[in-house]
PDB file of N, CA, C and O in Angstrom:
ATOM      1  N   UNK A   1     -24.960  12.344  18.693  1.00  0.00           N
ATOM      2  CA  UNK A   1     -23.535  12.241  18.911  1.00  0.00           C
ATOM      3  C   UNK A   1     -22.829  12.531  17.588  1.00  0.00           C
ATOM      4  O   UNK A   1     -23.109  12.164  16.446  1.00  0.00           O
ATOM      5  N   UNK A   2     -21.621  13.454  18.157  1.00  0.00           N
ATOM      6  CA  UNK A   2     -21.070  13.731  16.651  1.00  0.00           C
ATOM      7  C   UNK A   2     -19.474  13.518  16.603  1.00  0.00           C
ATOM      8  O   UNK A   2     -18.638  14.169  17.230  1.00  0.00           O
ATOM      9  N   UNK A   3     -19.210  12.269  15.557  1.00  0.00           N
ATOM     10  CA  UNK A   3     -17.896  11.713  15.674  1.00  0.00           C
ATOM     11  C   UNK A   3     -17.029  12.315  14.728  1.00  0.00           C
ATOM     12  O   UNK A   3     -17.378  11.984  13.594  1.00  0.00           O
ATOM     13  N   UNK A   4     -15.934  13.145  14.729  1.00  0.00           N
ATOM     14  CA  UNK A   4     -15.451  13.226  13.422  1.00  0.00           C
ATOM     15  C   UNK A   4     -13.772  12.358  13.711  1.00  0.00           C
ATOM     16  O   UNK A   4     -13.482  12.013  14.857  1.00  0.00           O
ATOM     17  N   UNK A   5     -13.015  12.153  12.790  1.00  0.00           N
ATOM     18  CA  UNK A   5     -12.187  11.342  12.569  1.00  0.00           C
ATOM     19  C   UNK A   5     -11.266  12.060  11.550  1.00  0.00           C
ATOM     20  O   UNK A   5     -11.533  12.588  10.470  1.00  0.00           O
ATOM     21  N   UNK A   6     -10.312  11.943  12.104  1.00  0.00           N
ATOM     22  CA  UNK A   6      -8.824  12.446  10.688  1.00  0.00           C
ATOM     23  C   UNK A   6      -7.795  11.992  10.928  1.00  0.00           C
ATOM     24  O   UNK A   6      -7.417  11.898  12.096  1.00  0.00           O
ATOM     25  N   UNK A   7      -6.935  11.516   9.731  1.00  0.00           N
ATOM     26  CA  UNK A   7      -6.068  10.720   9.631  1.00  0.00           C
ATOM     27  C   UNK A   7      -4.541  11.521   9.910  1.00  0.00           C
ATOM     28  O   UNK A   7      -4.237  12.500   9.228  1.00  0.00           O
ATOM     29  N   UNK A   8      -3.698  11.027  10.906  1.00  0.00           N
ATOM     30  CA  UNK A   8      -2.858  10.815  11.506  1.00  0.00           C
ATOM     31  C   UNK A   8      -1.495  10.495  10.071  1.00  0.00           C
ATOM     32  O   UNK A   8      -1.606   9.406   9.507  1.00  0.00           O
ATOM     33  N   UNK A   9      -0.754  11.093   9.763  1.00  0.00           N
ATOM     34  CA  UNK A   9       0.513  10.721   9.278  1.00  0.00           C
ATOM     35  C   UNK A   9       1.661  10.887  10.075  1.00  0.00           C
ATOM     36  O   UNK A   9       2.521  11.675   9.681  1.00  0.00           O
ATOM     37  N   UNK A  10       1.813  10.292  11.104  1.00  0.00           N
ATOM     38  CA  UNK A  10       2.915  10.478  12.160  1.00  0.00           C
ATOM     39  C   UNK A  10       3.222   8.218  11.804  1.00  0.00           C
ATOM     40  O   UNK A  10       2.629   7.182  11.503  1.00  0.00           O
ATOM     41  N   UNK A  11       4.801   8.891  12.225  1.00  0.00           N
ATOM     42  CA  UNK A  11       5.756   7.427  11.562  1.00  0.00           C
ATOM     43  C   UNK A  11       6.653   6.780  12.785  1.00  0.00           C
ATOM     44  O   UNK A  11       7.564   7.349  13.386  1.00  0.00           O
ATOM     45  N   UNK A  12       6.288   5.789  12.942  1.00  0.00           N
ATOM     46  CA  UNK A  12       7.171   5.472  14.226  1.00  0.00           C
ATOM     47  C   UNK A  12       8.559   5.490  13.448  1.00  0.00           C
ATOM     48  O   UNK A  12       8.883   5.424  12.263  1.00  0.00           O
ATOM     49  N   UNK A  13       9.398   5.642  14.963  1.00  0.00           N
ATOM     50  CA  UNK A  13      11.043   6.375  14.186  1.00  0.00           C
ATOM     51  C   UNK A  13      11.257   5.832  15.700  1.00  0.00           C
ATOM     52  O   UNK A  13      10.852   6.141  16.821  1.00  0.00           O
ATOM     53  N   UNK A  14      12.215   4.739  15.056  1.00  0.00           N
ATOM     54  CA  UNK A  14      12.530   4.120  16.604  1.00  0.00           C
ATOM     55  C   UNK A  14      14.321   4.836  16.581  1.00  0.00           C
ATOM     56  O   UNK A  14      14.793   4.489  17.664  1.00  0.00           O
ATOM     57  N   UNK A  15      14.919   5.286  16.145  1.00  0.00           N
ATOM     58  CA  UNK A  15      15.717   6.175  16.301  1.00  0.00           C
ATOM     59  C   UNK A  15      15.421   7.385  17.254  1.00  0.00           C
ATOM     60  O   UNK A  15      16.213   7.733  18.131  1.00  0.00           O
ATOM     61  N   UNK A  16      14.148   8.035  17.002  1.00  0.00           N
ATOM     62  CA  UNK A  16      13.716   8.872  18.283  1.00  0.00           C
ATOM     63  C   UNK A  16      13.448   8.387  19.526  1.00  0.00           C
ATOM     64  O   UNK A  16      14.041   8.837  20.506  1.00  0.00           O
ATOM     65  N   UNK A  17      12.394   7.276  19.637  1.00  0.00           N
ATOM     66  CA  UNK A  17      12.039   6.467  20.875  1.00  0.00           C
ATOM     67  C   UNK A  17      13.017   6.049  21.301  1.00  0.00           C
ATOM     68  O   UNK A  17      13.041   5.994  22.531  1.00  0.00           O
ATOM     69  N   UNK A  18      14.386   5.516  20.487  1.00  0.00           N
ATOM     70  CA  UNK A  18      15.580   5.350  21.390  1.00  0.00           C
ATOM     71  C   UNK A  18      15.936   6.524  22.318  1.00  0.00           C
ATOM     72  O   UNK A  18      16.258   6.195  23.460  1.00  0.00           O
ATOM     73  N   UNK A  19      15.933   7.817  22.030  1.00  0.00           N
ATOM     74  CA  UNK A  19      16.796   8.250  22.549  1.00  0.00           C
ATOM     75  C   UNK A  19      16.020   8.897  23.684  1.00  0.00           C
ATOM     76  O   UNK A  19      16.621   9.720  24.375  1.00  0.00           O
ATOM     77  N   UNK A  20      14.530   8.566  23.999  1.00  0.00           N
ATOM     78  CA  UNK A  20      13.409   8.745  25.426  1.00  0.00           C
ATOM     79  C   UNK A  20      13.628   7.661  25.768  1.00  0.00           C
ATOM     80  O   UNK A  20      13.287   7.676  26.951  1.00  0.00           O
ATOM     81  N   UNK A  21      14.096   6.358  25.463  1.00  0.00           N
ATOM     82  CA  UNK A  21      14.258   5.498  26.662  1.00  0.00           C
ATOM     83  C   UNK A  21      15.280   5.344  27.748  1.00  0.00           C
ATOM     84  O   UNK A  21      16.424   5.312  27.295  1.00  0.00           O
ATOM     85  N   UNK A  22      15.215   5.263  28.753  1.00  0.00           N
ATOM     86  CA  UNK A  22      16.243   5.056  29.741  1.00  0.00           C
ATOM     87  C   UNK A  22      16.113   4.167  30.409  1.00  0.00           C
ATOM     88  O   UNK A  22      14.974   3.704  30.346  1.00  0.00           O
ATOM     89  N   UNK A  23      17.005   3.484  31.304  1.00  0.00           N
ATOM     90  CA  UNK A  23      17.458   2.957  31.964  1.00  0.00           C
ATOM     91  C   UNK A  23      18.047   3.087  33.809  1.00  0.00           C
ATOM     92  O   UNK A  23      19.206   3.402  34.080  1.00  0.00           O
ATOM     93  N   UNK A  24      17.085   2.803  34.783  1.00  0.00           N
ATOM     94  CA  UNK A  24      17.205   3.037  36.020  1.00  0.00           C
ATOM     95  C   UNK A  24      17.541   2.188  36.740  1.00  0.00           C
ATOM     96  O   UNK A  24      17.033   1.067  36.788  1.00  0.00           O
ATOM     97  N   UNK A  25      18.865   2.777  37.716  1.00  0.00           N
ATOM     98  CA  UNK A  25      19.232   1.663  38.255  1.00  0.00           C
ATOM     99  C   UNK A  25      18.826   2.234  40.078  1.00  0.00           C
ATOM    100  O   UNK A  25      19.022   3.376  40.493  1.00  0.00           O
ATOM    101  N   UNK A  26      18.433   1.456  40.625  1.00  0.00           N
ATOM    102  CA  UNK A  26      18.451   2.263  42.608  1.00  0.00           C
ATOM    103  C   UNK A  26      19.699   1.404  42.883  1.00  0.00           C
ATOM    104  O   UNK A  26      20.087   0.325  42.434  1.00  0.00           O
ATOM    105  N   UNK A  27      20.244   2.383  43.896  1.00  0.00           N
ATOM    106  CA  UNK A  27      21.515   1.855  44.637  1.00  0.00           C
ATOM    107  C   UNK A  27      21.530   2.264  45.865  1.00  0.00           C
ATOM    108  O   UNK A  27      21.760   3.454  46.082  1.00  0.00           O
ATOM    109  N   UNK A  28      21.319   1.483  46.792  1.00  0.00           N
ATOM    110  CA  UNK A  28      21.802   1.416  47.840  1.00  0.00           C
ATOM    111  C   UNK A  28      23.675   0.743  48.390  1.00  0.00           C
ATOM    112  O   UNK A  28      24.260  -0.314  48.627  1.00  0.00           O
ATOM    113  N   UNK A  29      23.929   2.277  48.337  1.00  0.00           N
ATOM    114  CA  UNK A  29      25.614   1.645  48.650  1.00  0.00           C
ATOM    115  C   UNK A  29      26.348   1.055  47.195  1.00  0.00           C
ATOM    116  O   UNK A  29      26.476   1.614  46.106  1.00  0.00           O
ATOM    117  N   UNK A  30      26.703  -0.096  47.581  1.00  0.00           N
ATOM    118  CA  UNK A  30      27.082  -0.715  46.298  1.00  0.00           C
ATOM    119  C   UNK A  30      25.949  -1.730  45.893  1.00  0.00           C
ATOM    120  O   UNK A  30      25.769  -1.968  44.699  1.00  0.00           O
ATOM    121  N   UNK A  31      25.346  -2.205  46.655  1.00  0.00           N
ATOM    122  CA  UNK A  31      24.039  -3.359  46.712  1.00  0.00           C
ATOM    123  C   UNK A  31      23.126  -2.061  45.653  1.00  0.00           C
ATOM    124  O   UNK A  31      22.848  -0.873  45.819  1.00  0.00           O
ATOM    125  N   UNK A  32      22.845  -3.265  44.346  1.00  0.00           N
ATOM    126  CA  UNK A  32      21.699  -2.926  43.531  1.00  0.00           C
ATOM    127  C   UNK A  32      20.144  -2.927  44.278  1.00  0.00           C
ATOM    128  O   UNK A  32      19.955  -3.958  44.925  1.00  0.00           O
ATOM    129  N   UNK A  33      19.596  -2.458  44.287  1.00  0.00           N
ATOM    130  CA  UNK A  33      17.987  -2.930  44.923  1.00  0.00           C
ATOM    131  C   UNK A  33      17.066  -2.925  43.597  1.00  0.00           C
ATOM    132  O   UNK A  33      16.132  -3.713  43.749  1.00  0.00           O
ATOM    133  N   UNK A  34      17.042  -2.279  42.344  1.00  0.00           N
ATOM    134  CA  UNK A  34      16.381  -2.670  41.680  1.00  0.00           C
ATOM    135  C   UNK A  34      16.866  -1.766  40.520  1.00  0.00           C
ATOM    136  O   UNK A  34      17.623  -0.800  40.610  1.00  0.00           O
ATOM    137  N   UNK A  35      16.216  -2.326  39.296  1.00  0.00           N
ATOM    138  CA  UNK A  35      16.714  -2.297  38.069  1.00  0.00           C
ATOM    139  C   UNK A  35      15.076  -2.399  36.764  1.00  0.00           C
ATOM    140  O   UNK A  35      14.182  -3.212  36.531  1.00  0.00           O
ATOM    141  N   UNK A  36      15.479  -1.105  36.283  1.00  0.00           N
ATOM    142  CA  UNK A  36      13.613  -1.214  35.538  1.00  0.00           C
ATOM    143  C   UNK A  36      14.135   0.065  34.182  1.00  0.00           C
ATOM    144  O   UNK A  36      15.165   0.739  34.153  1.00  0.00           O
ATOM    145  N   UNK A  37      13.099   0.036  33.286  1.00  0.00           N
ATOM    146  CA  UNK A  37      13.623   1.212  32.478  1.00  0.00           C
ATOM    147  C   UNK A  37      12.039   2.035  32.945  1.00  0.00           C
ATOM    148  O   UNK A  37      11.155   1.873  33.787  1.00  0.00           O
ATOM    149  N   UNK A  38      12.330   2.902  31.907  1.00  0.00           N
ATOM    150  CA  UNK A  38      11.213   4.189  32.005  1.00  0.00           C
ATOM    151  C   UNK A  38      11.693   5.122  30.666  1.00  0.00           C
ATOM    152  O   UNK A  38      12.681   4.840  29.988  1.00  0.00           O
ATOM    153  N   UNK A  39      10.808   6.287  30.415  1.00  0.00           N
ATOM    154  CA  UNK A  39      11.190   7.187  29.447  1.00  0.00           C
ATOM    155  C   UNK A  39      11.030   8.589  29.673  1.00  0.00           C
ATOM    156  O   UNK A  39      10.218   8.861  30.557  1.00  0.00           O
ATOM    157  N   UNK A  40      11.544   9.471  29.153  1.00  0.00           N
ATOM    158  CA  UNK A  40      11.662  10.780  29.096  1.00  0.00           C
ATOM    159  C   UNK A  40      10.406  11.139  28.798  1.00  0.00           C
ATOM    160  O   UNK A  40       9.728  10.497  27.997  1.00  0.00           O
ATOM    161  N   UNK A  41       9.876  12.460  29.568  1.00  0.00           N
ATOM    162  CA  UNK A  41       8.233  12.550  29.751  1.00  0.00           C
ATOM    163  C   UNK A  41       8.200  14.133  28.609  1.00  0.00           C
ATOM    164  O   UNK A  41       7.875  14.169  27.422  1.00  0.00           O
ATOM    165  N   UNK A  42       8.636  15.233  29.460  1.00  0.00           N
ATOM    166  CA  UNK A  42       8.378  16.391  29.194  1.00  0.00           C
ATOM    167  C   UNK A  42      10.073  16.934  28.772  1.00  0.00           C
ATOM    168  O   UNK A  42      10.458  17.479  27.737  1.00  0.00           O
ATOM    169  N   UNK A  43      10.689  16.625  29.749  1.00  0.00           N
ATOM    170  CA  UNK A  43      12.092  17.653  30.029  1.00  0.00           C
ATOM    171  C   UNK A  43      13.053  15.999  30.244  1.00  0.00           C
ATOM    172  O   UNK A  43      12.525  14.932  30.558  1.00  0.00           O
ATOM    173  N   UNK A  44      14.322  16.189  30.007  1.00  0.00           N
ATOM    174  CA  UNK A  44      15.212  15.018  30.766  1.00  0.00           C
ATOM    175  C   UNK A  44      15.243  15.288  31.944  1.00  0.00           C
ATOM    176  O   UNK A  44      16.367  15.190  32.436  1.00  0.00           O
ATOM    177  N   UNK A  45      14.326  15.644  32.719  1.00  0.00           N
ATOM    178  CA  UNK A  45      14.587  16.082  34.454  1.00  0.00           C
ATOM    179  C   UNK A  45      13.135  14.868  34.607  1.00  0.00           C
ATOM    180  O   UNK A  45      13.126  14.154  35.609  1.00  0.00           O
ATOM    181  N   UNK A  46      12.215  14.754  33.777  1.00  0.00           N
ATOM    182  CA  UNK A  46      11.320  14.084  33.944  1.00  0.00           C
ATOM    183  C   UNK A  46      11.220  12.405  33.646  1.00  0.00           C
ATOM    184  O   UNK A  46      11.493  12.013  32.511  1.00  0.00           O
ATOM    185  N   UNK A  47      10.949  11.745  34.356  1.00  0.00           N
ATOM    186  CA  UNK A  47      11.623  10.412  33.891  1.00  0.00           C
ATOM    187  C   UNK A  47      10.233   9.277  34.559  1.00  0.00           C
ATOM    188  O   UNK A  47      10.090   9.019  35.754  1.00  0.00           O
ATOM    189  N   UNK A  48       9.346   8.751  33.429  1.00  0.00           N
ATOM    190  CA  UNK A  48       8.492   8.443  34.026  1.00  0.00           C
ATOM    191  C   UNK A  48       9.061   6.597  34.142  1.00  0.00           C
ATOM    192  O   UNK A  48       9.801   6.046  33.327  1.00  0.00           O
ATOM    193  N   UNK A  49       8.429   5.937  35.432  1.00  0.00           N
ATOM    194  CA  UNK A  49       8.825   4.351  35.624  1.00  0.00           C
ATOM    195  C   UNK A  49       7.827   3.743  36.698  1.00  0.00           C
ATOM    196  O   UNK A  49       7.179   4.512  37.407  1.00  0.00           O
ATOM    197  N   UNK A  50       7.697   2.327  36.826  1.00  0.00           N
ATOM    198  CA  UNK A  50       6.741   2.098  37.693  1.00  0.00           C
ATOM    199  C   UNK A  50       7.212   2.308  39.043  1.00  0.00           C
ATOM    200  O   UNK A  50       8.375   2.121  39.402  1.00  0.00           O
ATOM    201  N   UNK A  51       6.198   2.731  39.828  1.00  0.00           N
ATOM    202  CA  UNK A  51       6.300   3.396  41.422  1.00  0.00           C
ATOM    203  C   UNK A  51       7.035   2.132  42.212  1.00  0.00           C
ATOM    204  O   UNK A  51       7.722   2.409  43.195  1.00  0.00           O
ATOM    205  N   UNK A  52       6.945   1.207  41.933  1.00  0.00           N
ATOM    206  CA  UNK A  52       7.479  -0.149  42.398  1.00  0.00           C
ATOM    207  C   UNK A  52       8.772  -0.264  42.460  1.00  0.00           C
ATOM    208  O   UNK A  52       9.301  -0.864  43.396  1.00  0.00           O
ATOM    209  N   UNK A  53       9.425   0.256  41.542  1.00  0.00           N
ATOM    210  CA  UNK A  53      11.103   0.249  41.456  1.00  0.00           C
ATOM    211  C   UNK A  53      11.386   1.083  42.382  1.00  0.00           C
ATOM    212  O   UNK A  53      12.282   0.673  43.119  1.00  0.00           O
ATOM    213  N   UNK A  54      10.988   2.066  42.630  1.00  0.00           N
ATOM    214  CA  UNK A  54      11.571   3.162  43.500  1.00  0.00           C
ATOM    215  C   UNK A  54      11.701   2.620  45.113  1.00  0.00           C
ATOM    216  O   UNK A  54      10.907   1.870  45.680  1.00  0.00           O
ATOM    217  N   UNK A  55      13.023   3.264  45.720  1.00  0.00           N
ATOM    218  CA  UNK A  55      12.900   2.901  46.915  1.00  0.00           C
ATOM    219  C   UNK A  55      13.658   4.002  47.715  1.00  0.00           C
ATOM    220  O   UNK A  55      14.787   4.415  47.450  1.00  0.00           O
ATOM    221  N   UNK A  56      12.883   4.397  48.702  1.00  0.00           N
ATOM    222  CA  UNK A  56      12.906   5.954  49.725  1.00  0.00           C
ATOM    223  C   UNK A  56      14.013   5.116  50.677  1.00  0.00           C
ATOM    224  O   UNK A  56      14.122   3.914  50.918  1.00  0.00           O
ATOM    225  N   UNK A  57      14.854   6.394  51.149  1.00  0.00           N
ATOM    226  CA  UNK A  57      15.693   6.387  52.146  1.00  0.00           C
ATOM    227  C   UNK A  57      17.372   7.283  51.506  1.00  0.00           C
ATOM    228  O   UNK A  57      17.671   7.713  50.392  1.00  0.00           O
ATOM    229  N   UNK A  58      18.058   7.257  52.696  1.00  0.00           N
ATOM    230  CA  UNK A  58      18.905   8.540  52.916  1.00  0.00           C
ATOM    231  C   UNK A  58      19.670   8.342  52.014  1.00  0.00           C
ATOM    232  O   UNK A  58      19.914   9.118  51.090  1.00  0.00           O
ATOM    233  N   UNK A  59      20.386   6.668  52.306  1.00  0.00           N
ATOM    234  CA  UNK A  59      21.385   6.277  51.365  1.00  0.00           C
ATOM    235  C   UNK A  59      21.353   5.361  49.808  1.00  0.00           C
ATOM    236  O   UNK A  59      22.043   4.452  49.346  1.00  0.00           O
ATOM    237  N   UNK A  60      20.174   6.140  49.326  1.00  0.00           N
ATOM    238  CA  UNK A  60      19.930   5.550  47.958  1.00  0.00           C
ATOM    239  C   UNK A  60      19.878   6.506  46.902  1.00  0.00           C
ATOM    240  O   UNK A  60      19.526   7.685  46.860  1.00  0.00           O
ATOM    241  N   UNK A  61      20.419   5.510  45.863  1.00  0.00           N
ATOM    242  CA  UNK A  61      20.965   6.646  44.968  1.00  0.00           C
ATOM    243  C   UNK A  61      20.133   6.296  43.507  1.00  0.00           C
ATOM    244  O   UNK A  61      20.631   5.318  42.950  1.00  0.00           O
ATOM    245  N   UNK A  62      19.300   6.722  42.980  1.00  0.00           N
ATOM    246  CA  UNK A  62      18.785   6.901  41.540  1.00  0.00           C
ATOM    247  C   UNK A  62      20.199   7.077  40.434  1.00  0.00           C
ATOM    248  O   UNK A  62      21.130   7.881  40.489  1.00  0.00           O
ATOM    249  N   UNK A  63      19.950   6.128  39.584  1.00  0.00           N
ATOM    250  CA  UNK A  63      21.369   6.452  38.396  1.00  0.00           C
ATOM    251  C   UNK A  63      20.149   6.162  37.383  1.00  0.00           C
ATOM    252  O   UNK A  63      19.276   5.325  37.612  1.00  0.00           O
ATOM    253  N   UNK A  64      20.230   7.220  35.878  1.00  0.00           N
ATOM    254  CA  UNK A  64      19.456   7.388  35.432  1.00  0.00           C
ATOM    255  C   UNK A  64      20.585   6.690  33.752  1.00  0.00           C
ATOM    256  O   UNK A  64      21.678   7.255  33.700  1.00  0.00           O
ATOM    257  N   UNK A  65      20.436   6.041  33.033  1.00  0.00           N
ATOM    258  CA  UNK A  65      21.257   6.096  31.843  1.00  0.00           C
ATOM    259  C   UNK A  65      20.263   6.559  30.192  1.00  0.00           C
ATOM    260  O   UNK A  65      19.346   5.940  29.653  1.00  0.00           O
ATOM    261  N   UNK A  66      20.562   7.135  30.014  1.00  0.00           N
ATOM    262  CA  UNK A  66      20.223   7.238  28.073  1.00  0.00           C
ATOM    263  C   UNK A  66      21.116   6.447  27.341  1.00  0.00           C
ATOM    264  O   UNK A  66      22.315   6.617  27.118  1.00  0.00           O
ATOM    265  N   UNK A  67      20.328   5.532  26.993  1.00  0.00           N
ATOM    266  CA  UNK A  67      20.832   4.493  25.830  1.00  0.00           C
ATOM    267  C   UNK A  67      20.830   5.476  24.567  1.00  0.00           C
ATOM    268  O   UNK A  67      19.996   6.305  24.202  1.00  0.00           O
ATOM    269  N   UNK A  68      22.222   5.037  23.959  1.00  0.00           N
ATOM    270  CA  UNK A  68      22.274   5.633  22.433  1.00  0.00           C
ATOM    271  C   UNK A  68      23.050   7.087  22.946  1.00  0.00           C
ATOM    272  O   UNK A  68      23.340   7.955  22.123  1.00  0.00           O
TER     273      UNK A  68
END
């Protein structure tokens, strides 16, 4: 087995990670049904969150916010 290893100089920069986090709200009507964050994956069209928050049907509405 052959391990090789190299060192990483990447800096957390929570100024960047702010601006992939978001904020999801589901709405049904005016009634909230749930409320969770998630973050920007690939594209801002991509928005990853747990499958649990989500909820299917005609009259529900995904509101997506970027904090910062």
């Amino acid at each position: 087995m052959l391990l090789c290893t190299t060192l990483t100089f990447s800096q957390f920069n929570p100024a960047v990670l702010a601006k992939s986090t978001v904020r999801i709200v589901i709405k049904e009507g005016a009634l909230v049904k749930s409320v969770a964050t998630g973050f920007v994956w690939q594209t801002n069209h991509q928005i990853v969150t747990s499958l649990h928050v989500m909820h299917p049907g005609p009259n529900v509405k995904t509101i997506v916010e970027f904090e910062g």
